[in-house]
BALOBA-1460 file (C-alpha; in Angstrom, 3 decimals):
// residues 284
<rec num="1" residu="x" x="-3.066" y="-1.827" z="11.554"/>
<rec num="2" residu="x" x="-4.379" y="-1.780" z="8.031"/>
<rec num="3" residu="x" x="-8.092" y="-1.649" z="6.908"/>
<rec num="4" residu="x" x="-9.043" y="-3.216" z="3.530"/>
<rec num="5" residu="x" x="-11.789" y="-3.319" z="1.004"/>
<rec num="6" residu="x" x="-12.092" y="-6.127" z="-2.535"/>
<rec num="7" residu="x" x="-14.019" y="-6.200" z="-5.782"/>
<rec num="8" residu="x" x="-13.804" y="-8.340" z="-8.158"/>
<rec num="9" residu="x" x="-11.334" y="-7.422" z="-10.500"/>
<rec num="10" residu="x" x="-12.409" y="-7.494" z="-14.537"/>
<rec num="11" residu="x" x="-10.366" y="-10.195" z="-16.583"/>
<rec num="12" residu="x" x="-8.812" y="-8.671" z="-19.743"/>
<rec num="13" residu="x" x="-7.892" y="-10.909" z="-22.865"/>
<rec num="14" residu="x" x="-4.772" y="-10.255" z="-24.846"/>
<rec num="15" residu="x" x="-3.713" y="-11.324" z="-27.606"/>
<rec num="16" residu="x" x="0.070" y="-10.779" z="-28.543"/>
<rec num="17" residu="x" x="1.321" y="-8.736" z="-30.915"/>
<rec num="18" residu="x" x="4.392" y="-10.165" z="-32.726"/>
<rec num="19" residu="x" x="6.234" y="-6.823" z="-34.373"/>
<rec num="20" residu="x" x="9.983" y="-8.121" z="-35.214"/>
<rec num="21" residu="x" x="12.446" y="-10.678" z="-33.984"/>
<rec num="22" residu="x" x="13.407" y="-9.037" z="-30.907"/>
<rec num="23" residu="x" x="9.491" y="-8.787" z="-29.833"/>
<rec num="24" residu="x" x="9.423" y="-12.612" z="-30.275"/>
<rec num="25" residu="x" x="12.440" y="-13.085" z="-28.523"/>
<rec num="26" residu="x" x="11.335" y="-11.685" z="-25.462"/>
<rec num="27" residu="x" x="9.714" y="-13.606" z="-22.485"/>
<rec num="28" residu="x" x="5.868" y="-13.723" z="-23.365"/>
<rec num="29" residu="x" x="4.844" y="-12.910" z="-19.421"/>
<rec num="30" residu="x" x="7.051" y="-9.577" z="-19.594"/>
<rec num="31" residu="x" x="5.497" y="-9.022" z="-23.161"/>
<rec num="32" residu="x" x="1.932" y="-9.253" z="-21.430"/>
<rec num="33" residu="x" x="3.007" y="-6.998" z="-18.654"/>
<rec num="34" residu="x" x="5.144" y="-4.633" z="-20.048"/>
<rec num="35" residu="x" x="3.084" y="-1.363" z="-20.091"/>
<rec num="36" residu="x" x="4.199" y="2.675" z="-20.841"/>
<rec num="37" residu="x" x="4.791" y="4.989" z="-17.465"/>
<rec num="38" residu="x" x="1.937" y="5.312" z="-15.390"/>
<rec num="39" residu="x" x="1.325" y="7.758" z="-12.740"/>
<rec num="40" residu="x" x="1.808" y="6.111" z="-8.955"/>
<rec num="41" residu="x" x="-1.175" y="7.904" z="-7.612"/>
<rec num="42" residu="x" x="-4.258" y="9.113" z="-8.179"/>
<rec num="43" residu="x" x="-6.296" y="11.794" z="-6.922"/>
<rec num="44" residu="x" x="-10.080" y="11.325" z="-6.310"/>
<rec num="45" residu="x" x="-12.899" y="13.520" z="-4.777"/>
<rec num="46" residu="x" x="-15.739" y="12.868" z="-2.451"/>
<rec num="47" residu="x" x="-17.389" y="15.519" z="-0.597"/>
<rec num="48" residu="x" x="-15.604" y="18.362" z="-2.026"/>
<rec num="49" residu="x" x="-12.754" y="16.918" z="-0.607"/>
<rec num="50" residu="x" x="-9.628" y="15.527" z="-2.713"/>
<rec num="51" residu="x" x="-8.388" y="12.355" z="-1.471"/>
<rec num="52" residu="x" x="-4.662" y="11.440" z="-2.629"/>
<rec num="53" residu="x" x="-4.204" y="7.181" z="-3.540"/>
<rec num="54" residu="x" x="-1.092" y="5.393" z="-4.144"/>
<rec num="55" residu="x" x="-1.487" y="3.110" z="-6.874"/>
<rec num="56" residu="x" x="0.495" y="-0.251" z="-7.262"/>
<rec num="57" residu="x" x="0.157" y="-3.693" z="-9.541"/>
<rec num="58" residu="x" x="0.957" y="-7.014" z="-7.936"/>
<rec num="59" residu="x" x="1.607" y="-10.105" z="-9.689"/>
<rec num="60" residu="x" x="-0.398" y="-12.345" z="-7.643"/>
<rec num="61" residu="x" x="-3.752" y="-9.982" z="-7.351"/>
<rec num="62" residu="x" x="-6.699" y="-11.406" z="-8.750"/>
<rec num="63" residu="x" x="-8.841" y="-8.176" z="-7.717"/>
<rec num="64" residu="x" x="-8.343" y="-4.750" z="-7.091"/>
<rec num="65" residu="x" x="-8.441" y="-3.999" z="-3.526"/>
<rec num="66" residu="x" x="-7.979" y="-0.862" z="-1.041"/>
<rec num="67" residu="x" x="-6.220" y="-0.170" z="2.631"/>
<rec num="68" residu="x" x="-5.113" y="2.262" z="4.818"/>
<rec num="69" residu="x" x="-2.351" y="2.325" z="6.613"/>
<rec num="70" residu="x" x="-3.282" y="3.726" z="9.846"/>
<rec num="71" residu="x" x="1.094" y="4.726" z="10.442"/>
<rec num="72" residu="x" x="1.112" y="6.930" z="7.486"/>
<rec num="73" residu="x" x="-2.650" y="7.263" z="6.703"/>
<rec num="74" residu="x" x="-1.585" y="6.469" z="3.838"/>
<rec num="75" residu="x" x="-4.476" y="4.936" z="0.936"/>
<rec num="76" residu="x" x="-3.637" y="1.724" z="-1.065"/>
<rec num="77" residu="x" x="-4.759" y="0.538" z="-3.890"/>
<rec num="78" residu="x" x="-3.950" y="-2.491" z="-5.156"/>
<rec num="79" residu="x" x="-4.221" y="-4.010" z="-8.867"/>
<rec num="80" residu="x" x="-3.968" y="-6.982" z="-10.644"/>
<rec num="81" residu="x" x="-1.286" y="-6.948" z="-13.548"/>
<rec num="82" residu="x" x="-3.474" y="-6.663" z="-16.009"/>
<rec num="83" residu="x" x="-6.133" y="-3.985" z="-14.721"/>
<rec num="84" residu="x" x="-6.222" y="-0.673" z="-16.121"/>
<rec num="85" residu="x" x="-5.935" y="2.140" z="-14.213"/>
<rec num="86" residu="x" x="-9.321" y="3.640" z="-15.425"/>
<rec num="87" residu="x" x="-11.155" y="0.623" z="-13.780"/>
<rec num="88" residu="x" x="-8.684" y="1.461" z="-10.551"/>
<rec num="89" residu="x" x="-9.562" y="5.287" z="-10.690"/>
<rec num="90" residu="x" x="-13.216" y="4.351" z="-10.790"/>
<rec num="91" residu="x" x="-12.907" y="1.582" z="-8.069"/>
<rec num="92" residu="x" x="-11.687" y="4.372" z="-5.800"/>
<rec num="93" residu="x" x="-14.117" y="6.540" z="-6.622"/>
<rec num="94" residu="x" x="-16.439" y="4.629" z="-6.098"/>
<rec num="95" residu="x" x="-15.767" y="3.737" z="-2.695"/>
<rec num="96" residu="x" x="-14.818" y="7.485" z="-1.548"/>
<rec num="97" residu="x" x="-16.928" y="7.258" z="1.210"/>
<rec num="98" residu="x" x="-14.982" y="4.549" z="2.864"/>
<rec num="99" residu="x" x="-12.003" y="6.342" z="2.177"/>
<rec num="100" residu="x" x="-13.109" y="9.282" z="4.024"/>
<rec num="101" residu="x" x="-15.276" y="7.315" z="6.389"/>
<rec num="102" residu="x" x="-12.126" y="5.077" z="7.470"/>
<rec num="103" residu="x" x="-9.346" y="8.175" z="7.482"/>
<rec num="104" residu="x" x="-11.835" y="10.455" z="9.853"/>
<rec num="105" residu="x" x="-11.717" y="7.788" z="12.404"/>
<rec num="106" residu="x" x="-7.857" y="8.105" z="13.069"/>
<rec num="107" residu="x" x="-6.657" y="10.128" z="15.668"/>
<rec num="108" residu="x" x="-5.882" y="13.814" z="14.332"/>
<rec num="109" residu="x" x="-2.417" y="13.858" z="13.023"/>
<rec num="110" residu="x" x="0.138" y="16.329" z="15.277"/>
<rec num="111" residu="x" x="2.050" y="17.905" z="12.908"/>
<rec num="112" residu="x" x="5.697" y="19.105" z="14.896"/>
<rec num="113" residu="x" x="4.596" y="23.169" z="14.174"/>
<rec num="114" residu="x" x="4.584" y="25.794" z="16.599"/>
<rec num="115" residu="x" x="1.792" y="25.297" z="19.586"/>
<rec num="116" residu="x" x="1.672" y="21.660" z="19.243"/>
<rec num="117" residu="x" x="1.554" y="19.464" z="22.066"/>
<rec num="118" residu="x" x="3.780" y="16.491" z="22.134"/>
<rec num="119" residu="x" x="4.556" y="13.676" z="24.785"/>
<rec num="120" residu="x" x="8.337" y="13.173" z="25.396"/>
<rec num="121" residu="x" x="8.796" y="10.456" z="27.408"/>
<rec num="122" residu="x" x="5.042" y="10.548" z="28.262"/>
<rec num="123" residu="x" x="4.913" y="13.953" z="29.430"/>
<rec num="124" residu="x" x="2.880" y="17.052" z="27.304"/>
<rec num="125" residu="x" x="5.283" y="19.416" z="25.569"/>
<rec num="126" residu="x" x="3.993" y="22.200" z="23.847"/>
<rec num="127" residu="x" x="6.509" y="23.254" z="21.210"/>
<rec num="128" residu="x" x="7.119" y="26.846" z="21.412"/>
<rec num="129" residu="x" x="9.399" y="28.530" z="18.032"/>
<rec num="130" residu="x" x="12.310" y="30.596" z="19.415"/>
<rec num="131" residu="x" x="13.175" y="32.285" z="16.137"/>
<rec num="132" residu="x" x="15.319" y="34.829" z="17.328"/>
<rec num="133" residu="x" x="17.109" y="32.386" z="20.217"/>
<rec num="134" residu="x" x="20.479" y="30.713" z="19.356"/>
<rec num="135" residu="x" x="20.238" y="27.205" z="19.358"/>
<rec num="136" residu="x" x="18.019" y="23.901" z="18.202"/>
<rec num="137" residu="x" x="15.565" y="22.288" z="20.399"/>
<rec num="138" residu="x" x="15.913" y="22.175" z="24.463"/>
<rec num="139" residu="x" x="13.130" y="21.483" z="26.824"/>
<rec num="140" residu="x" x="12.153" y="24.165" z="29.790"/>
<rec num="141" residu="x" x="9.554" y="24.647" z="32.215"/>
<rec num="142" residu="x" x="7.467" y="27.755" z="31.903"/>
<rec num="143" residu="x" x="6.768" y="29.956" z="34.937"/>
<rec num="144" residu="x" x="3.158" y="28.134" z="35.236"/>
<rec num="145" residu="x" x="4.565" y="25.143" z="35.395"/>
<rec num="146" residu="x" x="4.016" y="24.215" z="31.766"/>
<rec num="147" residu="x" x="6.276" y="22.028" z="29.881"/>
<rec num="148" residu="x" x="8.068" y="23.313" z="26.813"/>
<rec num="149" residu="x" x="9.967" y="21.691" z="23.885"/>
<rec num="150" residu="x" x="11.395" y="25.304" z="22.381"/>
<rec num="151" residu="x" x="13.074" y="25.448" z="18.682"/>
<rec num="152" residu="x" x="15.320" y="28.102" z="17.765"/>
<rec num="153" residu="x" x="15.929" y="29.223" z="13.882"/>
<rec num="154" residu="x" x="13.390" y="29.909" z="10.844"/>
<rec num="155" residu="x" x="9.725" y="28.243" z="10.534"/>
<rec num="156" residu="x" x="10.421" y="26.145" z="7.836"/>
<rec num="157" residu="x" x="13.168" y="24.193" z="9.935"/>
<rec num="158" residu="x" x="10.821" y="23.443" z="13.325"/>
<rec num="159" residu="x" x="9.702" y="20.205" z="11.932"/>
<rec num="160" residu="x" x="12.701" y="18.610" z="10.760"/>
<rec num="161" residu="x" x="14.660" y="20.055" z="13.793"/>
<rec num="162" residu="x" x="11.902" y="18.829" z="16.364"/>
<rec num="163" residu="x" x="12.183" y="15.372" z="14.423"/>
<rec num="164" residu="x" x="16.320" y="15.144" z="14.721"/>
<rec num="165" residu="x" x="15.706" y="15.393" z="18.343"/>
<rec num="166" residu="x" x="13.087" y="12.843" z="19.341"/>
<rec num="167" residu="x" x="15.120" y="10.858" z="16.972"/>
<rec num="168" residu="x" x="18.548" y="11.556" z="19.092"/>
<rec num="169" residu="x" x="16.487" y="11.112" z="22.181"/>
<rec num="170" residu="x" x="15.091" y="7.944" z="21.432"/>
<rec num="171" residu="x" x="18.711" y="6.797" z="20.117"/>
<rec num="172" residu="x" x="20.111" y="7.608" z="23.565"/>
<rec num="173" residu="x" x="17.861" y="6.301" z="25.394"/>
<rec num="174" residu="x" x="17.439" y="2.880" z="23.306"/>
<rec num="175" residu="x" x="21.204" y="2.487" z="23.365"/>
<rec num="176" residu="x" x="21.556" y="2.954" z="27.170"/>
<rec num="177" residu="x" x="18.803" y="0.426" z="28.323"/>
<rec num="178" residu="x" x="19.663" y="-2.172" z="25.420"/>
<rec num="179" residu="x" x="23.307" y="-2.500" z="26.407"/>
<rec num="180" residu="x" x="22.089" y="-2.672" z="30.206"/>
<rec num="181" residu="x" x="20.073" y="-5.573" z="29.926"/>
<rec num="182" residu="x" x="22.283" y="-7.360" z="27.334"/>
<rec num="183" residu="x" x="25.249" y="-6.864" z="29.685"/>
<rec num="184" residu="x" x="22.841" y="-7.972" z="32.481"/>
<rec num="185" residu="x" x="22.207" y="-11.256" z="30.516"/>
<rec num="186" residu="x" x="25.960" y="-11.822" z="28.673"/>
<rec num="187" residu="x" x="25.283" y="-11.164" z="25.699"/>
<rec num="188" residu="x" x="26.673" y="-8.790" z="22.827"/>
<rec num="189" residu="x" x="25.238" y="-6.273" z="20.848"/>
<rec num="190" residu="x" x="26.741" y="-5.911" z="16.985"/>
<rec num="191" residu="x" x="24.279" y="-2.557" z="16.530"/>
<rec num="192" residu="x" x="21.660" y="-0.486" z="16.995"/>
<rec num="193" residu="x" x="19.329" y="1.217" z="14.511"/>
<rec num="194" residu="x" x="16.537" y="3.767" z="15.179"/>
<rec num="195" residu="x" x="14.086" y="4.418" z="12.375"/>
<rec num="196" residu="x" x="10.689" y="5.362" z="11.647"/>
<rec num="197" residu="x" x="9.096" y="1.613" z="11.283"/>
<rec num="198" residu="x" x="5.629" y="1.637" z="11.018"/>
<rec num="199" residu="x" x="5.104" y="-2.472" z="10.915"/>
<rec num="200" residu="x" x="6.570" y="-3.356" z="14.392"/>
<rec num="201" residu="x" x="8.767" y="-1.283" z="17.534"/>
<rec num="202" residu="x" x="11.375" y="-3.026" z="17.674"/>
<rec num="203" residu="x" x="13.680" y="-6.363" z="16.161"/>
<rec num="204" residu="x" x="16.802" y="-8.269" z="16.462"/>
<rec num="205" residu="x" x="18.442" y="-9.957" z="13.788"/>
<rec num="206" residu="x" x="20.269" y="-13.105" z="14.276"/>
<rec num="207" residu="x" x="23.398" y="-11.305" z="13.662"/>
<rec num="208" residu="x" x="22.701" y="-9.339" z="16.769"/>
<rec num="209" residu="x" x="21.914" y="-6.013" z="15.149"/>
<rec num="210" residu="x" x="18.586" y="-4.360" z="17.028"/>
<rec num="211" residu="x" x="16.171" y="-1.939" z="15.502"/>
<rec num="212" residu="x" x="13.753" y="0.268" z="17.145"/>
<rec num="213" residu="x" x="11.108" y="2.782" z="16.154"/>
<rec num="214" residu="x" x="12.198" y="6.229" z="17.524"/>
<rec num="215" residu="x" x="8.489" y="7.119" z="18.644"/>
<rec num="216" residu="x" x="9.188" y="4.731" z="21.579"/>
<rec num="217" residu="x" x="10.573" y="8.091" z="22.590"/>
<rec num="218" residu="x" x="7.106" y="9.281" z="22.572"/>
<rec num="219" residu="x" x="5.880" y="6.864" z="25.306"/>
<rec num="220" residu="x" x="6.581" y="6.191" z="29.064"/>
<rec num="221" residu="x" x="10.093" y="5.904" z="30.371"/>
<rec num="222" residu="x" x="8.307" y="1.650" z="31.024"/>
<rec num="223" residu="x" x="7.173" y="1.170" z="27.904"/>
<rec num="224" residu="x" x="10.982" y="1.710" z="26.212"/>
<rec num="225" residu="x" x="12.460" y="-0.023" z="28.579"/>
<rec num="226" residu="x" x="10.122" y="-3.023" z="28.094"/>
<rec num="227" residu="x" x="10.904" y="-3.033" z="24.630"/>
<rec num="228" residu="x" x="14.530" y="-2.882" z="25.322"/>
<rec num="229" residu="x" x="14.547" y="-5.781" z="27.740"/>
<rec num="230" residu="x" x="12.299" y="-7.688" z="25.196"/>
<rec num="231" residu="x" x="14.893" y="-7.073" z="22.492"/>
<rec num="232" residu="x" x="17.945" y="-7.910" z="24.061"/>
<rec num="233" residu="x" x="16.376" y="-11.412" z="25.603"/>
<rec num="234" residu="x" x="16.260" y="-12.119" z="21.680"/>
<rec num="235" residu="x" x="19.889" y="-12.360" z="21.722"/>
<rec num="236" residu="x" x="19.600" y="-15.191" z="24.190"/>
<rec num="237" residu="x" x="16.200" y="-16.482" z="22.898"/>
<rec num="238" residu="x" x="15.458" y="-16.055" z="19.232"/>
<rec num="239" residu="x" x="12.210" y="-17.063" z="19.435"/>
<rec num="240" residu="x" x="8.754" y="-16.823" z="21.586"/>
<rec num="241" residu="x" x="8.818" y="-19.545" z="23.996"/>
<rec num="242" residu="x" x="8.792" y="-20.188" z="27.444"/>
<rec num="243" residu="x" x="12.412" y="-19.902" z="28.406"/>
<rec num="244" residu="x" x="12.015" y="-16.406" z="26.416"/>
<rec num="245" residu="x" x="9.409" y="-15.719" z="28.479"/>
<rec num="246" residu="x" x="11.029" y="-16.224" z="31.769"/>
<rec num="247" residu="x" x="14.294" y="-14.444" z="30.520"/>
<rec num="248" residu="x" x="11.944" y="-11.102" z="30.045"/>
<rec num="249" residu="x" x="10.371" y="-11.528" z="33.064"/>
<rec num="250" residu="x" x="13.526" y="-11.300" z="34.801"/>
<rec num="251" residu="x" x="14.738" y="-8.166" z="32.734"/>
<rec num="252" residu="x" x="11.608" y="-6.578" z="32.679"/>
<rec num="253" residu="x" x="9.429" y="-7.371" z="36.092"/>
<rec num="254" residu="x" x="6.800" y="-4.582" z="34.201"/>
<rec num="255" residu="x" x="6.488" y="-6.105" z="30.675"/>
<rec num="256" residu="x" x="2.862" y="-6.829" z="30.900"/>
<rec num="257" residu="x" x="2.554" y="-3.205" z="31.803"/>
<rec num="258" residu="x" x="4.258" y="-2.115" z="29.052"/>
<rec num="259" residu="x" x="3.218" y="-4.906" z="26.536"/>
<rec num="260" residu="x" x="-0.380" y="-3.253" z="27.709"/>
<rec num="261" residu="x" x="0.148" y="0.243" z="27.001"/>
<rec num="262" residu="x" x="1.456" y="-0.258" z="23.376"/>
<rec num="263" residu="x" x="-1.969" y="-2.399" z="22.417"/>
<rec num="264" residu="x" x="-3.965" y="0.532" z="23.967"/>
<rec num="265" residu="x" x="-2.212" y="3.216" z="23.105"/>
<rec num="266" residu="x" x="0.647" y="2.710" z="20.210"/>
<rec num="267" residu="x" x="-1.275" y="3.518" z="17.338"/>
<rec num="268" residu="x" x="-1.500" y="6.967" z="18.710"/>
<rec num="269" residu="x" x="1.942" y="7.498" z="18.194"/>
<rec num="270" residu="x" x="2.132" y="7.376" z="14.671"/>
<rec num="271" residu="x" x="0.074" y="10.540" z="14.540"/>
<rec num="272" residu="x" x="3.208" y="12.666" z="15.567"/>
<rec num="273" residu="x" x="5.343" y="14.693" z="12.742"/>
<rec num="274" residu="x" x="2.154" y="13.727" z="10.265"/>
<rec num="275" residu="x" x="0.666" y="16.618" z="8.043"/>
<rec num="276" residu="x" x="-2.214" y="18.262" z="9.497"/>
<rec num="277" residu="x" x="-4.880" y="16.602" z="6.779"/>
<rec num="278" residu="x" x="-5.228" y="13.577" z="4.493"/>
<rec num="279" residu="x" x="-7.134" y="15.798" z="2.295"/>
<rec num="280" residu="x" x="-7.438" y="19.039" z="0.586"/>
<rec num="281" residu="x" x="-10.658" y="21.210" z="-0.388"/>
<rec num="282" residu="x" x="-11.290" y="20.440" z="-4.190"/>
<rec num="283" residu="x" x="-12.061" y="23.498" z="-6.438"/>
<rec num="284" residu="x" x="-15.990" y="23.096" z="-6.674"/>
C-alpha cells in the first residue's frame, strides 16, 4: 500500500539557448530537459531526526508529490521535469511531519539479527547466532519448548544467511504445491521464480512462468498453498472470472481463508529482513 501527499508544483519558463549547430540540431524537448547529475536523494530533518528521500522526475507530473511505500518504507518524491530540486528539498521539508507521522505508524521493522523473532511457516522463531557451530541456518527446539532458527559463522553474515534460507524455504515449498495442483488440473509449468516483490505475492505469465514473493514463507502452511492453487488455476484460467473461480475452489477448498489472512495480515510481512529504523538522530 502506498500513502501520498500533492502541491502544486511551480511552472518554470525557459527560454532556449542556441550555442552551435549541434545544440540546434538536437531535439528541443531533450534540450529543455537535459540537466547536469543530480543527487537521487535527499536527506531532510524533523524532530532531530534525519529522514532519507528518494528523489525522481517524471515526464507526465504536473506537481511534486510524496509516498511511502509501506514494503520498503521507503519515501518518494516525485517531480515534474522541470522542478528544481531546491523547491523538492523544501517541499519535503516542509511536510516532515507527515513523513514521520506516516513512517511511525508501520509495524516496527524485524531486522534478521541475533534475538529476533521470526514466523516460519507461521510459527515464532527466535534466531539465536551460533558463531562457533559449523554450519548455516537449521531450526531446533530449545529445552523449554522454544522454537529456534540458529545461524552458525560471523555476525556480519546472520542476515544474508537467515535471508538465503527463507528464500530456499519458500522456493521448496512454492515448487512442491505449484506442480501439485497444476498436475492436479493438466496443466504445465515452464518455471518458477521466487523474489522479493513488494507490489503483489504471486503471478503467472501467459507463457506459463509463475512468480512468488518468498515471504509467503513467512505465513501459514494455508496461506502458501492458497496462493499456489490460485496461481496454477491461471494456467487454465488467465483471467478473474467465474470458471476461475470454481477451478480455485476446487484446488483450494480454504482460499477465502487464506485470501483473508493476507488482507489482514500481509503487510506485516514486509517488515522482516528491514533495517531497524527509517531514521537516524541528526547532529543538533
Amino acid at each position: 500500500m502506498e500513502e501520498g501527499l500533492c502541491a502544486a508544483a511551480v511552472m518554470a519558463i525557459f527560454r532556449p539557448i542556441i550555442r552551435s549547430d549541434w545544440t540546434l540540431s538536437m531535439p528541443l524537448r531533450a534540450l529543455l530537459y537535459r540537466r547536469p547529475t543530480e543527487p537521487q536523494s535527499i536527506n531532510i530533518a524533523f524532530d532531530k531526526r534525519i529522514y532519507l528521500v528518494r528523489v525522481r522526475r517524471h515526464r507526465q507530473a504536473r506537481r511534486y508529490t510524496l509516498r511511502i511505500q509501506s514494503a520498503t518504507r521507503e519515501v518518494i518524491l516525485t517531480m515534474p521535469p522541470r522542478g528544481s530540486l531546491n523547491e523538492a528539498k523544501e517541499f519535503a521539508q516542509k511536510h516532515g511531519g507527515w513523513i514521520a507521522a506516516r513512517l511511525g505508524r508501520l509495524p516496527e521493522a524485524a531486522p534478521f539479527a541475533h534475538g529476533v523473532v521470526v514466523p516460519l511457516r507461521g510459527a515464532p522463531h527466535r534466531i539465536v547466532h551460533r558463531r562457533n557451530e559449523r554450519g548455516t541456518v537449521w531450526t531446533e527446539t530449545s529445552t523449554r519448548g522454544e522454537k529456534l532458527l540458529c545461524v552458525a559463522g560471523d555476525t556480519p553474515h546472520v542476515n544474508r544467511r537467515v535471508s538465503t534460507f527463507l528464500k530456499q524455504e519458500a522456493r521448496r515449498d512454492l515448487e512442491a504445491a505449484s506442480r501439485r495442483y497444476a498436475e492436479e488440473i493438466g496443466a504445465k509449468i515452464k518455471r518458477i521464480t521466487v523474489r522479493d516483490q513488494s507490489s503483489r505475492w504471486g503471478s503467472c505469465s501467459t507463457t506459463g512462468v509463475l512468480s512468488y514473493s518468498w515471504r509467503l514463507i513467512l505465513a501459514p502452511p494455508f496461506v502458501l498453498e492458497y496462493l499456489a492453487a490460485h496461481e496454477a488455476a491461471h494456467l487454465i484460467e488467465m483471467n478473474h472470472s467465474r470458471r476461475f473461480w470454481r477451478l480455485l475452489a476446487r484446488l483450494s477448498p480454504n482460499m477465502k481463508r487464506g485470501k483473508v489472512w493476507l488482507d489482514v495480515h500481509g503487510t506485516d510481512l514486509h517488515r522482516y529482513g528491514l533495517p531497524s529504523t527509517g531514521s537516524k538522530p541528526s547532529s543538533f
